[in-house]
Biopython code that builds the backbone (N, CA, C, O; Angstrom):
import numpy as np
from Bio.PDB.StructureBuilder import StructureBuilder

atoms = [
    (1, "UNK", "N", (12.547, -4.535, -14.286)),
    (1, "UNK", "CA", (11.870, -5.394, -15.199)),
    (1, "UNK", "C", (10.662, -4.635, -15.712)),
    (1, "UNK", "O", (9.907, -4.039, -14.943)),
    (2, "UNK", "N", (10.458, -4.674, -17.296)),
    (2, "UNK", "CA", (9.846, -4.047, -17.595)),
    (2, "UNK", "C", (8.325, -5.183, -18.387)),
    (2, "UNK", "O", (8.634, -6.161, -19.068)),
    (3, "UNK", "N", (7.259, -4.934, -18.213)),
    (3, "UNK", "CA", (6.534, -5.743, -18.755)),
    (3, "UNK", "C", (5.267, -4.848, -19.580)),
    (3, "UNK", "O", (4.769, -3.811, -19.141)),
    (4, "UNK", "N", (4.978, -5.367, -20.574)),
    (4, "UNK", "CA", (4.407, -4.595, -21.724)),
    (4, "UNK", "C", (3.038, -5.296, -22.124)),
    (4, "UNK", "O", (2.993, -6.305, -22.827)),
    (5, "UNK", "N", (2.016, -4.703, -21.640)),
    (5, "UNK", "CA", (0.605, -4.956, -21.903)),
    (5, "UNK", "C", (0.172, -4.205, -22.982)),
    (5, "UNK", "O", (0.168, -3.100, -22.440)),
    (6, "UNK", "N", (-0.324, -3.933, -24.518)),
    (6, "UNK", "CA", (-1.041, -3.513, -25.266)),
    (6, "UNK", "C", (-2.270, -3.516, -24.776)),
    (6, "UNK", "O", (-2.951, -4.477, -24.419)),
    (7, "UNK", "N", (-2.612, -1.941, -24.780)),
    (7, "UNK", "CA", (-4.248, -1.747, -24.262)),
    (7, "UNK", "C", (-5.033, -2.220, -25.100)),
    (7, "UNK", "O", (-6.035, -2.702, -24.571)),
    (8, "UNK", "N", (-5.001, -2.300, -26.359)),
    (8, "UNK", "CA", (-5.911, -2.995, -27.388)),
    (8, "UNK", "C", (-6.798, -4.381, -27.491)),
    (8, "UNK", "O", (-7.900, -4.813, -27.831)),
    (9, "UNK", "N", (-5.527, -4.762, -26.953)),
    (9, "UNK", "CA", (-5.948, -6.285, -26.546)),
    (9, "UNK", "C", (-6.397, -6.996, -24.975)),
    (9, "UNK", "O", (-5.629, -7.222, -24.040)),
    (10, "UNK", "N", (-7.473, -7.185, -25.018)),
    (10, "UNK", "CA", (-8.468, -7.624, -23.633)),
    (10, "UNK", "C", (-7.373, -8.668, -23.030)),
    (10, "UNK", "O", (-6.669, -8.671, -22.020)),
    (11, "UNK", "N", (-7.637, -9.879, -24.533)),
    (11, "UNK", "CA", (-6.676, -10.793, -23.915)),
    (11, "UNK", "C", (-5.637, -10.529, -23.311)),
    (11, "UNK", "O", (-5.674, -10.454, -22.083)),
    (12, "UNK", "N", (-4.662, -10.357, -23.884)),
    (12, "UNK", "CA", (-3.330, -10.352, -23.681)),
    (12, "UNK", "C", (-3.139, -9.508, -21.906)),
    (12, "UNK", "O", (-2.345, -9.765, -21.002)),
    (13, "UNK", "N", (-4.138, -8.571, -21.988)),
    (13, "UNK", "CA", (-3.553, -8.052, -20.205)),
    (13, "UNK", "C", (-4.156, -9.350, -20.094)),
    (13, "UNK", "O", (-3.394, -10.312, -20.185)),
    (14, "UNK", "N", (-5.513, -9.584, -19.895)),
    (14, "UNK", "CA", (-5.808, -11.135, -18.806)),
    (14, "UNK", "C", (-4.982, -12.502, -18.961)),
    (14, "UNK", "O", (-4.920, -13.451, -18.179)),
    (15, "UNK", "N", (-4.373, -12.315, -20.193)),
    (15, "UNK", "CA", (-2.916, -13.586, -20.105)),
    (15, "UNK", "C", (-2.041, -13.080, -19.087)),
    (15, "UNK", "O", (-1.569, -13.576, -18.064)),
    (16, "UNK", "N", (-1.961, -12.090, -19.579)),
    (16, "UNK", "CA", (-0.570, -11.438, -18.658)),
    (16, "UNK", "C", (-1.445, -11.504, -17.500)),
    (16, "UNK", "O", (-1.039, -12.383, -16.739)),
    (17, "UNK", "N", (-2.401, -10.969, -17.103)),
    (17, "UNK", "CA", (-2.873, -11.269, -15.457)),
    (17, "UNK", "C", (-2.490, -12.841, -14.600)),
    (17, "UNK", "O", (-2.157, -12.923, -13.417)),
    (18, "UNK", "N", (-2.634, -13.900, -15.490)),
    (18, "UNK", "CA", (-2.860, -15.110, -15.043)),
    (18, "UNK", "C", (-1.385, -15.456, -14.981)),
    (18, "UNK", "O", (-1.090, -16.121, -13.987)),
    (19, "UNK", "N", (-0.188, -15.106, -15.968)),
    (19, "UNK", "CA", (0.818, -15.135, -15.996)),
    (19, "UNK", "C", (1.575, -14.784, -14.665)),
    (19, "UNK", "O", (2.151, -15.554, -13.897)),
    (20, "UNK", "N", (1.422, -13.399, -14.592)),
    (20, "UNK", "CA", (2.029, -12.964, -13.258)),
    (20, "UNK", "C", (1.639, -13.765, -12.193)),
    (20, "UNK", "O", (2.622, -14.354, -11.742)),
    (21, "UNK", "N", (0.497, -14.060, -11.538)),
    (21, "UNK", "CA", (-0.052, -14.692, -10.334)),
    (21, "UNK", "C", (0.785, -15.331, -10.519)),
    (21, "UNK", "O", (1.537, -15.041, -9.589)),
    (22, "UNK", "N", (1.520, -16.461, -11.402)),
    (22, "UNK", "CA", (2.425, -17.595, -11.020)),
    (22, "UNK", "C", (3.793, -16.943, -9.898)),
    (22, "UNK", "O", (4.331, -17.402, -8.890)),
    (23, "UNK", "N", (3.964, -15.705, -10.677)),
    (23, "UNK", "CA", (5.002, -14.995, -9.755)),
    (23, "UNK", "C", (5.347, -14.994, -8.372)),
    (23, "UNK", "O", (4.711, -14.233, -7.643)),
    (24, "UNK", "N", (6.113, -15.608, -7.950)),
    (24, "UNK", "CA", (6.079, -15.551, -6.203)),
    (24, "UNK", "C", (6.667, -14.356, -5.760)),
    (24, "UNK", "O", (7.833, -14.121, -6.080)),
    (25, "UNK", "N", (5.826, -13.315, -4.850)),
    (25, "UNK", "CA", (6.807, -12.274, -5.107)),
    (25, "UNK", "C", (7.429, -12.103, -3.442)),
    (25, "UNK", "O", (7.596, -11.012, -2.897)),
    (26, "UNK", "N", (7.676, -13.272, -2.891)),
    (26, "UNK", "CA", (8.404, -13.980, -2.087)),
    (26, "UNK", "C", (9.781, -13.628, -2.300)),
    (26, "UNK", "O", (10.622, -13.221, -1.498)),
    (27, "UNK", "N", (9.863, -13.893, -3.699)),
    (27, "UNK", "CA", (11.585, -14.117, -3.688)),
    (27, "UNK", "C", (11.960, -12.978, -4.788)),
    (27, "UNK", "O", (12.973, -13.064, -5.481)),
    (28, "UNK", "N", (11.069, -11.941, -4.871)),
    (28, "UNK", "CA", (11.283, -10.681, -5.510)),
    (28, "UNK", "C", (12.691, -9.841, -5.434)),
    (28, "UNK", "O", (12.479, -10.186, -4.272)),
    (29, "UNK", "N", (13.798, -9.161, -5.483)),
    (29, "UNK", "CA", (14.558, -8.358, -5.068)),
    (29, "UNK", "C", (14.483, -6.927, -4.630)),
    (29, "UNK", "O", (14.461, -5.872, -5.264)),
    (30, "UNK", "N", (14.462, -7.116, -3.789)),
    (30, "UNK", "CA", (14.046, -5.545, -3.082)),
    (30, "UNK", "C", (14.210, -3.915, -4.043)),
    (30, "UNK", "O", (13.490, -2.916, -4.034)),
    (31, "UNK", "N", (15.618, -4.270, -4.885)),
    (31, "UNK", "CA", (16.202, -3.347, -5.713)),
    (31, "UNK", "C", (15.486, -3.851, -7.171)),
    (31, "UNK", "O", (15.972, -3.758, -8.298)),
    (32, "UNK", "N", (14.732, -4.175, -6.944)),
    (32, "UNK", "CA", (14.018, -4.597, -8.506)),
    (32, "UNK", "C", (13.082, -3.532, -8.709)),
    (32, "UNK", "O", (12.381, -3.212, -7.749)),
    (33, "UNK", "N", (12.981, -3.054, -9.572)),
    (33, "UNK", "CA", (11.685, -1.479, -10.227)),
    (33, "UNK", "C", (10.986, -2.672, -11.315)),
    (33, "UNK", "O", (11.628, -3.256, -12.187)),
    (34, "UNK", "N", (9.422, -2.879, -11.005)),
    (34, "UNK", "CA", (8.829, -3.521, -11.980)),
    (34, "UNK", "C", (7.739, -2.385, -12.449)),
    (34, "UNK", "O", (7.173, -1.710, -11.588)),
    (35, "UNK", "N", (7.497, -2.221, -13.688)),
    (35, "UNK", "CA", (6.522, -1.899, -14.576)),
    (35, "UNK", "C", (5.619, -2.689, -15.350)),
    (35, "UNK", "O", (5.710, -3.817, -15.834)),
    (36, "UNK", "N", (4.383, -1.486, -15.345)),
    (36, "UNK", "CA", (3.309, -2.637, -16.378)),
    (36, "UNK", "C", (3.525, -1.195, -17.256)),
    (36, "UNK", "O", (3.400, 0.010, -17.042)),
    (37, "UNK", "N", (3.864, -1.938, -18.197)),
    (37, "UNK", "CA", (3.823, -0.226, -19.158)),
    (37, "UNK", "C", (2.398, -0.658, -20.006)),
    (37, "UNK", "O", (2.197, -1.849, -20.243)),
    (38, "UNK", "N", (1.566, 0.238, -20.384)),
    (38, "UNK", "CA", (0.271, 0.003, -21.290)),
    (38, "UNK", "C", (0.628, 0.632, -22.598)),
    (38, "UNK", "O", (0.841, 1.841, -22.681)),
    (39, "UNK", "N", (0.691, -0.136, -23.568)),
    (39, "UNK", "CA", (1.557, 0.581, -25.154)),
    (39, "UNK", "C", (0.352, 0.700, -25.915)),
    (39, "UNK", "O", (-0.827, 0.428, -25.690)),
    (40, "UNK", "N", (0.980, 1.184, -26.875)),
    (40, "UNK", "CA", (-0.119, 1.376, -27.660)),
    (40, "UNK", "C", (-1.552, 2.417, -27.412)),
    (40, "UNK", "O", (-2.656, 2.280, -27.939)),
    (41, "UNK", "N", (-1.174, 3.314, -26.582)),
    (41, "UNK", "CA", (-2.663, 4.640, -26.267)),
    (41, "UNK", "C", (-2.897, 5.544, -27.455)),
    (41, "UNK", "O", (-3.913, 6.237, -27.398)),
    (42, "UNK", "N", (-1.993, 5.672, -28.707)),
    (42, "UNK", "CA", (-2.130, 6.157, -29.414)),
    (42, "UNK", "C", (-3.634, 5.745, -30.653)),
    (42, "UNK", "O", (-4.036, 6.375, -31.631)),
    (43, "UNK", "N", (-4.032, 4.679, -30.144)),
    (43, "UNK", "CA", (-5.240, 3.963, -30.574)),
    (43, "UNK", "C", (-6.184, 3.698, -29.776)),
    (43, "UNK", "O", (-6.536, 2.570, -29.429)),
    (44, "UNK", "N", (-6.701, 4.856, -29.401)),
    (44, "UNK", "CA", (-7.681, 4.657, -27.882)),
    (44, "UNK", "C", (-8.742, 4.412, -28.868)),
    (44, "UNK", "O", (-9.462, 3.716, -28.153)),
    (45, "UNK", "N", (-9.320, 4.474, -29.915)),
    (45, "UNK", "CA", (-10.844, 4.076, -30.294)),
    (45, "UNK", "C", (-10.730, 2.548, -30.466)),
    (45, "UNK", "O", (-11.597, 1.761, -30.844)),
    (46, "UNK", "N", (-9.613, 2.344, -30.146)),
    (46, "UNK", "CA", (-9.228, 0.285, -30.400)),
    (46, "UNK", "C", (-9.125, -0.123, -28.498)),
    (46, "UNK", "O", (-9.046, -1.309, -28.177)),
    (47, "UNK", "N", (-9.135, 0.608, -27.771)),
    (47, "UNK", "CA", (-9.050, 0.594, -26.479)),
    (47, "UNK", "C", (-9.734, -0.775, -26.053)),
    (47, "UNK", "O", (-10.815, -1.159, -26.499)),
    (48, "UNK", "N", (-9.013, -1.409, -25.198)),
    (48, "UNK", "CA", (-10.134, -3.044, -24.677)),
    (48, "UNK", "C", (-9.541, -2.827, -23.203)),
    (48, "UNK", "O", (-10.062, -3.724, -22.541)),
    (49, "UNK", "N", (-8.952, -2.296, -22.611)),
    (49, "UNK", "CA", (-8.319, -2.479, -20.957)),
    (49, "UNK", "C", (-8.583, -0.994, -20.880)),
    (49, "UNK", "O", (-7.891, -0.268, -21.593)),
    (50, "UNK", "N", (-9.416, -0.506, -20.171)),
    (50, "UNK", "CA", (-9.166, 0.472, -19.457)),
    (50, "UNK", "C", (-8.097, 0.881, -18.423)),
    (50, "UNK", "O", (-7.559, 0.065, -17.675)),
    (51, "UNK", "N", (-7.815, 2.259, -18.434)),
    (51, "UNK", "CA", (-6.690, 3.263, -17.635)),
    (51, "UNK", "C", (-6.286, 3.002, -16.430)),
    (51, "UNK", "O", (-5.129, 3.043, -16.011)),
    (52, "UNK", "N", (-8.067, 2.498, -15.384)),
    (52, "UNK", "CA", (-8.233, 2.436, -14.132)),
    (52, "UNK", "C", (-8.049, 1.017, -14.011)),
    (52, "UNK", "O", (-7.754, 0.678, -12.865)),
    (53, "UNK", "N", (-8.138, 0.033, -14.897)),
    (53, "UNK", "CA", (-7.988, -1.665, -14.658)),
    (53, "UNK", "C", (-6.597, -1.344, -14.388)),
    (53, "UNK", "O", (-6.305, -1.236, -13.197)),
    (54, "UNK", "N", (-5.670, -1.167, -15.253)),
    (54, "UNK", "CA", (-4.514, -0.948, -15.664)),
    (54, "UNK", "C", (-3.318, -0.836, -14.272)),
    (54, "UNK", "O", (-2.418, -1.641, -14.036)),
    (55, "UNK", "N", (-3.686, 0.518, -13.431)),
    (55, "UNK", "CA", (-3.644, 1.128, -12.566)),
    (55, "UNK", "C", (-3.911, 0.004, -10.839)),
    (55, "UNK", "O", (-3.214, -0.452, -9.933)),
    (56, "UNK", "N", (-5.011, 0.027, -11.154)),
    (56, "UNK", "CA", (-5.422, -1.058, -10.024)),
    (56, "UNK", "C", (-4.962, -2.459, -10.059)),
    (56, "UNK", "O", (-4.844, -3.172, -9.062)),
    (57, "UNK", "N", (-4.724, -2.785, -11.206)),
    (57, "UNK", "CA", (-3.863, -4.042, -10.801)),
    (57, "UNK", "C", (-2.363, -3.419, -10.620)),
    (57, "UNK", "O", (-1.766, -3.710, -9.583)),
    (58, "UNK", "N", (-1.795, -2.667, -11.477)),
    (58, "UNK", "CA", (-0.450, -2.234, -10.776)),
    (58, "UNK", "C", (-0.347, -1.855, -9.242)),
    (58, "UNK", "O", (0.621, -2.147, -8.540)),
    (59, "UNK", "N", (-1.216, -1.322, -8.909)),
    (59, "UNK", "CA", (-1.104, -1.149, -7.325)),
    (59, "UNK", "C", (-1.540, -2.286, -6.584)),
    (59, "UNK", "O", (-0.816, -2.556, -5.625)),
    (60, "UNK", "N", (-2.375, -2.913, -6.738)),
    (60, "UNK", "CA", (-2.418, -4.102, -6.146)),
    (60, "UNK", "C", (-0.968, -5.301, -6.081)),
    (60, "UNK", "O", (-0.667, -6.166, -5.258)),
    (61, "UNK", "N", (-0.342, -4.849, -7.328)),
    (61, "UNK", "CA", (1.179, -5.731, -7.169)),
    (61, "UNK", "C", (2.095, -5.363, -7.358)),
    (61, "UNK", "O", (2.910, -5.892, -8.113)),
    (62, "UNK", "N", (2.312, -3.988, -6.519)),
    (62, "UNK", "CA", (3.489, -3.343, -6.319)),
    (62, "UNK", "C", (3.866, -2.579, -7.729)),
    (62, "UNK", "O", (5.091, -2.577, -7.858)),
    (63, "UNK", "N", (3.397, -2.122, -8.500)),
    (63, "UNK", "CA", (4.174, -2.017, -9.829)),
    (63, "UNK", "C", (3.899, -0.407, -10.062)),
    (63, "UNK", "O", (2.983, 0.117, -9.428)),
    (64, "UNK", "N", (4.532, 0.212, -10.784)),
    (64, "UNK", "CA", (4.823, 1.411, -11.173)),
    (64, "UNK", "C", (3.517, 0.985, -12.216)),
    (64, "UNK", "O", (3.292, -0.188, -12.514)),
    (65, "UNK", "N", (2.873, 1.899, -12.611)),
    (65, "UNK", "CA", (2.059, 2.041, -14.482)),
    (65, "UNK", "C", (2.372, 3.176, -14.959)),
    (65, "UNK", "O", (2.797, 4.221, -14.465)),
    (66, "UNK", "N", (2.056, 2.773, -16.184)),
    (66, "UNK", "CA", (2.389, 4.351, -17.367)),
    (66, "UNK", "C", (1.939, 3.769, -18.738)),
    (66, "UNK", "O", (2.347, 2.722, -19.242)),
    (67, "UNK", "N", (1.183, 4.483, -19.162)),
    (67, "UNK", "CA", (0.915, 4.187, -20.666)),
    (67, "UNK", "C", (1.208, 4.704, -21.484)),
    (67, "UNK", "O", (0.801, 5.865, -21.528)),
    (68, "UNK", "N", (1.963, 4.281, -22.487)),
    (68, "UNK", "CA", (2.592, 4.902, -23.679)),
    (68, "UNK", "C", (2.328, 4.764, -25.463)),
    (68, "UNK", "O", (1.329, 4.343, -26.048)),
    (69, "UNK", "N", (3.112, 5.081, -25.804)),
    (69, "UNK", "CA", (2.657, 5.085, -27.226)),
    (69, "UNK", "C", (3.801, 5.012, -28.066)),
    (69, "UNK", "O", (4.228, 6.065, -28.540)),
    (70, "UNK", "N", (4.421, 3.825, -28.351)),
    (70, "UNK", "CA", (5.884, 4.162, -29.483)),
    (70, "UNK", "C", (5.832, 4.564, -30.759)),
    (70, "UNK", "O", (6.838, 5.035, -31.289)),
    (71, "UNK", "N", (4.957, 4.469, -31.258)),
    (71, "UNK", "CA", (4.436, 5.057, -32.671)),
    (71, "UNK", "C", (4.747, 6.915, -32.337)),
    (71, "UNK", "O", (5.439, 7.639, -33.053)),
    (72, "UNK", "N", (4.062, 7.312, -31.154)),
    (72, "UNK", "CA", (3.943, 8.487, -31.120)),
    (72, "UNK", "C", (4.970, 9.128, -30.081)),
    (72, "UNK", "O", (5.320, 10.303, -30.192)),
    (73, "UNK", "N", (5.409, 8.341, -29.123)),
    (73, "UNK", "CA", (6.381, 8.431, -28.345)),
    (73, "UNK", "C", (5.972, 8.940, -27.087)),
    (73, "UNK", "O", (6.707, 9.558, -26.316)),
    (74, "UNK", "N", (4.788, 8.666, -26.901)),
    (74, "UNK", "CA", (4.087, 9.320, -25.948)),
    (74, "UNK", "C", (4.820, 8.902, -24.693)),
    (74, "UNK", "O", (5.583, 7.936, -24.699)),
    (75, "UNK", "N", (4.622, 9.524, -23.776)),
    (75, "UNK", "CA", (5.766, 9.086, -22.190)),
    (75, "UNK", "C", (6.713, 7.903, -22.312)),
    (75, "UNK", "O", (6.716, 6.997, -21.479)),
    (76, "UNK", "N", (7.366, 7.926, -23.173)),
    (76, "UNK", "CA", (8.464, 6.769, -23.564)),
    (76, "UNK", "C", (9.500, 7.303, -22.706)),
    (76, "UNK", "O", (9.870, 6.504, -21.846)),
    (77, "UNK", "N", (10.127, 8.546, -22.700)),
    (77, "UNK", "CA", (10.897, 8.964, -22.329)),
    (77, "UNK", "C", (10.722, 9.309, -20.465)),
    (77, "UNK", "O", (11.586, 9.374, -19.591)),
    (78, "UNK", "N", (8.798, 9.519, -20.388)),
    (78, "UNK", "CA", (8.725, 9.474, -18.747)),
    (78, "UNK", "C", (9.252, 8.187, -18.185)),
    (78, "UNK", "O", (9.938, 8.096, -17.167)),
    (79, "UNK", "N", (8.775, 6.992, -19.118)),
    (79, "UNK", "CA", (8.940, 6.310, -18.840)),
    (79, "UNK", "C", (10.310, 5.146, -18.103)),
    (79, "UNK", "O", (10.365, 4.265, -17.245)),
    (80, "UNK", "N", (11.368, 5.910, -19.185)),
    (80, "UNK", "CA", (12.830, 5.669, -18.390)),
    (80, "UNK", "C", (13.232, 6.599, -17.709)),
    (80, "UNK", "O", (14.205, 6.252, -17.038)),
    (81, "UNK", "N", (12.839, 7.993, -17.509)),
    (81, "UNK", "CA", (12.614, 8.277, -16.380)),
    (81, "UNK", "C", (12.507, 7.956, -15.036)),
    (81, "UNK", "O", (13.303, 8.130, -14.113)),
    (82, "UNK", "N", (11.348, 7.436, -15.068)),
    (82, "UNK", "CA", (11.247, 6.759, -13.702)),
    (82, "UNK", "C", (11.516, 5.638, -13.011)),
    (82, "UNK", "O", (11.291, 5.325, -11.842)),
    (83, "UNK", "N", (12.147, 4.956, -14.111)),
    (83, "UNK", "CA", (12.549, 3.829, -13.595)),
    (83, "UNK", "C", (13.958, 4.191, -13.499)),
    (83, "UNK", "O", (14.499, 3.397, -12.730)),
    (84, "UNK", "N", (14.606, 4.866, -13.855)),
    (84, "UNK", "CA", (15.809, 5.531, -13.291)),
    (84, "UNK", "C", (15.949, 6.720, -12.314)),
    (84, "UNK", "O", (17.096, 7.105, -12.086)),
    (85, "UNK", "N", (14.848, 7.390, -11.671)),
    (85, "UNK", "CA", (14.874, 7.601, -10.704)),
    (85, "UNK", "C", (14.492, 6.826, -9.536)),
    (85, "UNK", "O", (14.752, 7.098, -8.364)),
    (86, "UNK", "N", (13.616, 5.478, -10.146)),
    (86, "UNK", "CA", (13.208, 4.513, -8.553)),
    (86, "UNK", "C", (14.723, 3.623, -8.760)),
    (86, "UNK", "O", (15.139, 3.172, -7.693)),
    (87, "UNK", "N", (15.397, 3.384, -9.708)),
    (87, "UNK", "CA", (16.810, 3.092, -9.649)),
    (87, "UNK", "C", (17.812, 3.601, -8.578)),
    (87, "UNK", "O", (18.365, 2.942, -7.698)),
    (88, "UNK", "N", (17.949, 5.291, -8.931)),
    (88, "UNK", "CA", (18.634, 6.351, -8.079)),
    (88, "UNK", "C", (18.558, 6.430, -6.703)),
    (88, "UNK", "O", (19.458, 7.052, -6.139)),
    (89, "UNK", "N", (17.405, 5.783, -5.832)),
    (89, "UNK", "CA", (17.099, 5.903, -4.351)),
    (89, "UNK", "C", (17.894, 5.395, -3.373)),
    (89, "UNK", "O", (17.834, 4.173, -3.241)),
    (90, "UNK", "N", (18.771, 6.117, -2.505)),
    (90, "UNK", "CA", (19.649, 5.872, -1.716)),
    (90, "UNK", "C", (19.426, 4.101, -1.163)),
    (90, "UNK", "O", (18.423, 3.624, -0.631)),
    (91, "UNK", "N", (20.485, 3.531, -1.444)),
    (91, "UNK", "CA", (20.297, 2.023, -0.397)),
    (91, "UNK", "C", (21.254, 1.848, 0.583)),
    (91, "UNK", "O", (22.316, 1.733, -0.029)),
    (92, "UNK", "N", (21.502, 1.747, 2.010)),
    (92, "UNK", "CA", (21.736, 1.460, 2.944)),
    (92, "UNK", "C", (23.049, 0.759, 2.020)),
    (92, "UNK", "O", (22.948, -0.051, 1.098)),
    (93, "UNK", "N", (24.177, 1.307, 2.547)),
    (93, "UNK", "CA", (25.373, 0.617, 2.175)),
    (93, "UNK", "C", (26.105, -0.231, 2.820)),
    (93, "UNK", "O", (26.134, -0.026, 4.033)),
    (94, "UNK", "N", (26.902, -1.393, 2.323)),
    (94, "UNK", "CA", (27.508, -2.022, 2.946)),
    (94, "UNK", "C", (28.959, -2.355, 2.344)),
    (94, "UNK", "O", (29.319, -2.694, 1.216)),
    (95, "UNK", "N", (29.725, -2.097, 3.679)),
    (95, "UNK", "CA", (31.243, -2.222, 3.535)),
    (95, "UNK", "C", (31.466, -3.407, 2.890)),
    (95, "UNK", "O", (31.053, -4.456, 3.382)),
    (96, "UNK", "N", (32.271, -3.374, 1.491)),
    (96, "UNK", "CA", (32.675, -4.335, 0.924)),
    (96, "UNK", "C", (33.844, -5.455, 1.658)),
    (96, "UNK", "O", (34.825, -4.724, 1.801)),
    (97, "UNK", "N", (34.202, -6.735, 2.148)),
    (97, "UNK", "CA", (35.577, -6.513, 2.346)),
    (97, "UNK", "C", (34.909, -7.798, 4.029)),
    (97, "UNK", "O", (33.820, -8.196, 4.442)),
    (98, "UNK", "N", (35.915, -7.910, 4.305)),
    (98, "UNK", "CA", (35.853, -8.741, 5.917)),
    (98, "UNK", "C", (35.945, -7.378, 6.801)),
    (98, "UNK", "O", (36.354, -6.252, 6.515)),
    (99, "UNK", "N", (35.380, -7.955, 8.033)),
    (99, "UNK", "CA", (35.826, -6.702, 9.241)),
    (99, "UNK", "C", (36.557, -7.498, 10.422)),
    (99, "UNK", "O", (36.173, -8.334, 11.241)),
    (100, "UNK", "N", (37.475, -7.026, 10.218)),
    (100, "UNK", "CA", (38.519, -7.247, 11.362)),
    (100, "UNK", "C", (38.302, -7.252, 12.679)),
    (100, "UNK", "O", (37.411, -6.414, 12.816)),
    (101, "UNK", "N", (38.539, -7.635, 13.624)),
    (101, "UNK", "CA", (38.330, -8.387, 15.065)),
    (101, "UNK", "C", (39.137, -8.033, 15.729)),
    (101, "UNK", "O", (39.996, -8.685, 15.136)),
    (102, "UNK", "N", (40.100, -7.180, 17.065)),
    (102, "UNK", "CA", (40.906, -7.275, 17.511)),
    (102, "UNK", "C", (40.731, -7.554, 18.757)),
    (102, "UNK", "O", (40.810, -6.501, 19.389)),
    (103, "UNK", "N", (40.457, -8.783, 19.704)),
    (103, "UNK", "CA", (39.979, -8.819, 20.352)),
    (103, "UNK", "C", (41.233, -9.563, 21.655)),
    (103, "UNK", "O", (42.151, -10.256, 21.215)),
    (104, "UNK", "N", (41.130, -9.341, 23.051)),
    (104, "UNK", "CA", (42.144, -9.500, 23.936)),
    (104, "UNK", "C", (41.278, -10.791, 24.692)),
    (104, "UNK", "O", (40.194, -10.641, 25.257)),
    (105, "UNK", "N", (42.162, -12.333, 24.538)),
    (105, "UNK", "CA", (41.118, -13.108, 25.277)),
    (105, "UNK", "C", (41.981, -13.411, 26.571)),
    (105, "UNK", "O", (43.087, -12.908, 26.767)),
    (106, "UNK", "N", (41.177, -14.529, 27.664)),
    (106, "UNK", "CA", (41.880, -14.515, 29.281)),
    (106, "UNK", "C", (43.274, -14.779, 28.601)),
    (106, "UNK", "O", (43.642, -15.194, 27.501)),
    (107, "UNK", "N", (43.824, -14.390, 29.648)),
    (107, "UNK", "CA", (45.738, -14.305, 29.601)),
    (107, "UNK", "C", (46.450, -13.605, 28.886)),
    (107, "UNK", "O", (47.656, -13.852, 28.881)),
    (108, "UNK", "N", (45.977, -12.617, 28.138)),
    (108, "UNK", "CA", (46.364, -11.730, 27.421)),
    (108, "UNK", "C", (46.765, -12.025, 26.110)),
    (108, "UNK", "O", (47.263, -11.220, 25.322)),
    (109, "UNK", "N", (46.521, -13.244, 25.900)),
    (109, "UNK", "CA", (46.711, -13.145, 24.564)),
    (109, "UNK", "C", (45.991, -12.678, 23.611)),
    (109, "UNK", "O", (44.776, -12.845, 23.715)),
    (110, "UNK", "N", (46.458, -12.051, 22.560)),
    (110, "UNK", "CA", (45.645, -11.734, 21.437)),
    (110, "UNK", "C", (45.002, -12.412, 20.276)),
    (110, "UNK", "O", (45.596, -13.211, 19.553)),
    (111, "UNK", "N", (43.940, -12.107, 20.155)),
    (111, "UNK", "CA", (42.992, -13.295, 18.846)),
    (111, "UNK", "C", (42.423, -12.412, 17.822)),
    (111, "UNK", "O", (41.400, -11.746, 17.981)),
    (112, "UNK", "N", (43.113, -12.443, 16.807)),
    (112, "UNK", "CA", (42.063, -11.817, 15.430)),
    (112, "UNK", "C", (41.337, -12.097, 14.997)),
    (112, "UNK", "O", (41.169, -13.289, 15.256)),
    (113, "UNK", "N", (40.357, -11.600, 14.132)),
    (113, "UNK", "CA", (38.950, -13.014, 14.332)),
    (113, "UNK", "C", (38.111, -11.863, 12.447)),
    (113, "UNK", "O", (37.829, -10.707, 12.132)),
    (114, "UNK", "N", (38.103, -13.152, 11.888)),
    (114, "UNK", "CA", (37.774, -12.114, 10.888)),
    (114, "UNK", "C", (35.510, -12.356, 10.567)),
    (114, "UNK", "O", (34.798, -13.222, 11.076)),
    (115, "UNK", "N", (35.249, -11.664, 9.975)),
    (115, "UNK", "CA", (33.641, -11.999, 9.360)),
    (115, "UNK", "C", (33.560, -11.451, 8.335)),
    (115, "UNK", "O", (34.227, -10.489, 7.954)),
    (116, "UNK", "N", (32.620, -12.086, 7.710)),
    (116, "UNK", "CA", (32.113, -11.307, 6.370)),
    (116, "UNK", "C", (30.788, -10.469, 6.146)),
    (116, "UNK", "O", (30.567, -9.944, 5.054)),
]
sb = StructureBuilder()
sb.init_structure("model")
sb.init_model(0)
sb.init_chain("A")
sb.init_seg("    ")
for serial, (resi, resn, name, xyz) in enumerate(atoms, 1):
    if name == "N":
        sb.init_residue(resn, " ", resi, " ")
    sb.init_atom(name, np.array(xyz, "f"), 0.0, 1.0, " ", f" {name:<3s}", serial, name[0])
structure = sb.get_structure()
């Protein structure tokens, strides 16, 4: 999930600040890659959110940052980058399918026993 703050605008990160808090990140997905991307750096003399706000709230809530520029294309391309390499990171696999049971109970009889 990708979420897009314009540095230009004060507001809009502190909407988006108040926005997220609703977020429970309780019920987050472990395999989820979230970003705060900061757009728009190609207009730093219009700048209203600083680099380090930016940054510190991404680390404070788990999030990747990167600031970019689509006009200029500035780390657009780091940018899917890395979210396709935090994509790529080995996950603990699990056998698709039931697992079979062959188990011998008193008297010899046999019991198959399936799980998922």
């Amino acid at each position: 999930m990708t979420k897009k703050v314009d540095t230009t605008f004060r507001r809009l990160y502190e909407a988006y600040k108040a926005f997220s808090s609703k977020d429970d990140d309780n019920d987050r997905n472990p395999n989820l890659v979230m970003v705060l991307v900061a757009n728009k750096v190609d207009l730093e003399a219009n700048r209203r959110v600083e680099t380090e706000n930016g940054e510190l709230y991404a680390h404070e809530n788990g999030l990747l940052y990167i600031e970019t520029s689509a006009k200029t294309a500035q780390n657009v391309n780091e940018l899917f980058y890395e979210i396709a390499k935090r994509l790529a990171k080995p996950r603990p696999t699990q056998t698709p399918g039931m697992k079979l049971q062959n188990e011998t109970r008193e008297r010899g009889i046999r019991a198959f026993c399936c799980s998922g």
